[in-house]
N, C-alpha and C positions, 0 to 999 in steps of 0.2 A: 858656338853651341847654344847659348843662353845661359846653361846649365852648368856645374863645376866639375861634368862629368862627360863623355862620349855618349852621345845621347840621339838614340833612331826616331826616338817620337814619334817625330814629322812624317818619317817616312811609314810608320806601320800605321798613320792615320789614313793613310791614303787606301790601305784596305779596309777602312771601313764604309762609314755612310759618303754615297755620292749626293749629287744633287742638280736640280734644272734653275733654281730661278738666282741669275747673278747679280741682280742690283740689288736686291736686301743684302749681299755680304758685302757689295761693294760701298753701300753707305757703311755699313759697320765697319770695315775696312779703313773707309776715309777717316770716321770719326777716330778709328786711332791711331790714325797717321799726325791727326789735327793734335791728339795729346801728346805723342812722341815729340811732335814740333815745339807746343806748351812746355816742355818740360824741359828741353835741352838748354834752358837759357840758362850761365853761367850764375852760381851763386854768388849773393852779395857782399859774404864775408868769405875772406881768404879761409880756407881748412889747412889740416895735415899734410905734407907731404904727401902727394899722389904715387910716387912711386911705390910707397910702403904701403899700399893699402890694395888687401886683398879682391880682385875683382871679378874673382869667378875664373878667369881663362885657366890657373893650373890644376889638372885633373888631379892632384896631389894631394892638395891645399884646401880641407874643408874649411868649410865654416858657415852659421847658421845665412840662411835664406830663405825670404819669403816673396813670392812674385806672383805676376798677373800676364799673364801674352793670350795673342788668339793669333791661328794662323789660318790662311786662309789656300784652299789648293785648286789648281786648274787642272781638271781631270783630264778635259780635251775642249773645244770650243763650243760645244752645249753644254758642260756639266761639269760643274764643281760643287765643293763642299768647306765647312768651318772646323776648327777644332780652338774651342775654349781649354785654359788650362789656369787650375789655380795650385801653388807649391808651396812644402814647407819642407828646408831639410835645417834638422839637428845632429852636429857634433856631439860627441860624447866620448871617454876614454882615455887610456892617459894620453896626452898630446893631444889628444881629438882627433886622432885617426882614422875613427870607425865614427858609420852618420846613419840617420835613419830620412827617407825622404818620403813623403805623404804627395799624392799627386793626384787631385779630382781635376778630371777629363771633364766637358759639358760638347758634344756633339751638337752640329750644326748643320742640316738636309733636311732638304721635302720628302726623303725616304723615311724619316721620322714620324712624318706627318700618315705616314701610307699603313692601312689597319692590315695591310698584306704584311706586312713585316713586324705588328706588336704595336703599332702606332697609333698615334690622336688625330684625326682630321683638325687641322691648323695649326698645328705643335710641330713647331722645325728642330726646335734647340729642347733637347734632352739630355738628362746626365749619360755617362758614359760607364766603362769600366775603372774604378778608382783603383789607383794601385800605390803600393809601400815596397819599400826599395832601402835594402840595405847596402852598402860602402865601406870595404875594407884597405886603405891604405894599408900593405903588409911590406913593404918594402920601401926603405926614404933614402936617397943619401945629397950630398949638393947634383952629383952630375946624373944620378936615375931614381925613377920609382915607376915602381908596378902596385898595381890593385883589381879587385875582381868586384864585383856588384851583383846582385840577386834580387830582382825585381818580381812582387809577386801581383796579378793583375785580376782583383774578385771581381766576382758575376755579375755588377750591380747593374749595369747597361739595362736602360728602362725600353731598349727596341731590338732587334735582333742587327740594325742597321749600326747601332752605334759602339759596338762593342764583341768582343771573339765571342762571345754565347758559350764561356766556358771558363773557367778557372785555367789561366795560362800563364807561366814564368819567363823571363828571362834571366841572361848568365851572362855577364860580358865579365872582360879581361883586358886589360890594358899593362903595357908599360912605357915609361914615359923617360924621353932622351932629356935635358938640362943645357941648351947647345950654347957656346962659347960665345954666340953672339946674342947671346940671352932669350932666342928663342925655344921652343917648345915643341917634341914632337915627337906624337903619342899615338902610336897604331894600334888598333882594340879589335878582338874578338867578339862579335854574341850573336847570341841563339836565342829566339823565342818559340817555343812549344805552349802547345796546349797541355794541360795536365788531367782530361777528363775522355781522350780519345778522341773528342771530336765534341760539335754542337748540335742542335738538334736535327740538322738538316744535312749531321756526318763530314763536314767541313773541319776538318784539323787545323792543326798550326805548326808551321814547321821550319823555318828561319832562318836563316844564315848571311850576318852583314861582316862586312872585313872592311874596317872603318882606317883612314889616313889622319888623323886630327891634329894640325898645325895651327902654331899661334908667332907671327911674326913681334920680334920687337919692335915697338914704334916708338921715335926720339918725345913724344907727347904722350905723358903716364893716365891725362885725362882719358885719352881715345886708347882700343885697342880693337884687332881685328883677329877673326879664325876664318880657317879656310877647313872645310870638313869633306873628301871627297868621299866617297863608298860604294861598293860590290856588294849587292845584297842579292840570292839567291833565295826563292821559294822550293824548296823540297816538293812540296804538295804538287806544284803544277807542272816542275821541274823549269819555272821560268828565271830567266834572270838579268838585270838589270844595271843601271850605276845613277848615281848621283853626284851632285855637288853641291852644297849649302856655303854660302859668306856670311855671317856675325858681323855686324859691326857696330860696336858699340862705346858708349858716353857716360863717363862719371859726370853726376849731377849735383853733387854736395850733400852735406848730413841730413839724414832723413828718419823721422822715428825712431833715433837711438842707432840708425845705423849708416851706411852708408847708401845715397841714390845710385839706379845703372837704366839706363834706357838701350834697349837696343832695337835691330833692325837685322831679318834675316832671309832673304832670298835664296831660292835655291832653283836647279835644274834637275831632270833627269831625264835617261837618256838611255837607249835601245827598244827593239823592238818591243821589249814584254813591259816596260815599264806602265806602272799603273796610271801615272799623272802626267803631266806636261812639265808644271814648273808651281812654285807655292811662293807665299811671301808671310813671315811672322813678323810681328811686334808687339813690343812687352815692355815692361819695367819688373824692374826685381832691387830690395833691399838688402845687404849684405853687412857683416858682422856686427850684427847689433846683439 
């Protein structure tokens, strides 16, 4: 996922800004492919115990985070798009159950640049919709837990391209299995609506993903991988779709008071309505500092 959570992102970025020209994402692409590579090389001093050290994959298990990823999507073979993301989530409460998470989007399309849709002639990369996202762990025990999440997504998108053109929420729900052979495996509900009726062009939002989120043990506590398949239906068009996302990601040793994670994450999707071809993200993210 990236994220300490069931997380669509990716996929509701694809409804937004498309785009024509691929070798500007694909130099920006490279270059953080060339950091991901930079970064993974083993720290000089031995750390902690790897196993004990919280890395994002349980959807359970907050704890504060602060991260960088861009992903990049292939629409179809003339036209794709970027999605910038910068994160911050804080734990709070007793145990830290409950989190708040701050998420500034930066869109990435020559749809940006187009004054037909609110845009700058030469401006690709514009803010998006920022969104805050709260996380409720209400359920913990060794072998399950459940939690619900309420993400709320303001109007700040500076083009009509980069953002729902409307104050819209999401609601997901999850519960999560604890499996004997120490993996994870967490199927989630959510919904993202619009909460204004529609945008100025009467475009709603209406959303439905029914998410699979597995995370294998691996005998190496530095590596871990997620497998995230999902059914997501559009109300509005009544279209509907699947995907598959892989995670695969690298502890990097102490970093700013916390811990370093590089990851890497690919995905497909697949049926006739689906909006994109296939995407690929990469990020770094800091965790329990």
């Amino acid at each position: 996922m990236g994220n300490s959570r069931v997380d669509t992102v990716e996929i509701k970025s694809l409804y937004r800004a498309s785009g024509t020209s691929l070798a500007p994402k694909l130099r920006r692409l490279s270059a953080m492919a060339a950091l991901f590579a930079a970064t993974i090389a083993p720290p000089a001093k031995a750390q902690e115990d790897l196993s004990e050290i919280n890395n994002g994959t349980n959807p359970t298990l907050l704890t504060t985070q602060f991260g960088l990823q861009y992903q990049f999507n292939q629409i179809n073979s003339d036209l794709n798009t970027g999605l910038f993301e910068a994160f911050y989530t804080q734990p709070f409460g007793e145990g830290g159950k409950r989190a708040f998470r701050i998420t500034v989007p930066g869109s990435d399309s020559p749809f940006n640049a187009n004054p037909i849709f609110g845009g700058k002639p030469g401006v690709e990369f514009t803010l998006g919709d920022i969104s805050v996202t709260y996380i409720d762990v209400f359920y913990l025990t060794e072998k399950n837990g459940a939690a619900f999440t309420f993400e709320l997504f303001l109007d700040t998108a500076e083009t009509e391209a980069a953002g729902y053109g409307q104050f819209a929420g999401e609601t997901s729900a999850f519960y999560a299995w604890f499996l004997s052979n120490g993996a994870i495996f967490a199927p989630a509900w959510v919904q993202t609506f619009g909460l204004e009726g529609g945008n100025d062009q009467g475009q709603n939002v209406n959303t439905t993903t029914i998410d699979f989120y597995y995370v294998p043990k691996l005998k190496n506590p530095r590596f871990y991988l997620t497998f995230d398949p999902a059914i997501i239906h559009d109300w509005e068009t009544d279209e509907t779709f699947g995907s598959l996302q892989v995670t695969a990601g690298m502890l990097t040793g102490k970093a700013f008071g916390g811990d370093g994670q590089v990851f890497i994450k690919p995905g497909i999707l697949f049926g006739g309505d689906r909006p994109a071809e296939w995407s690929v993200q990469v990020g770094y993210k800091v965790l329990n500092f």
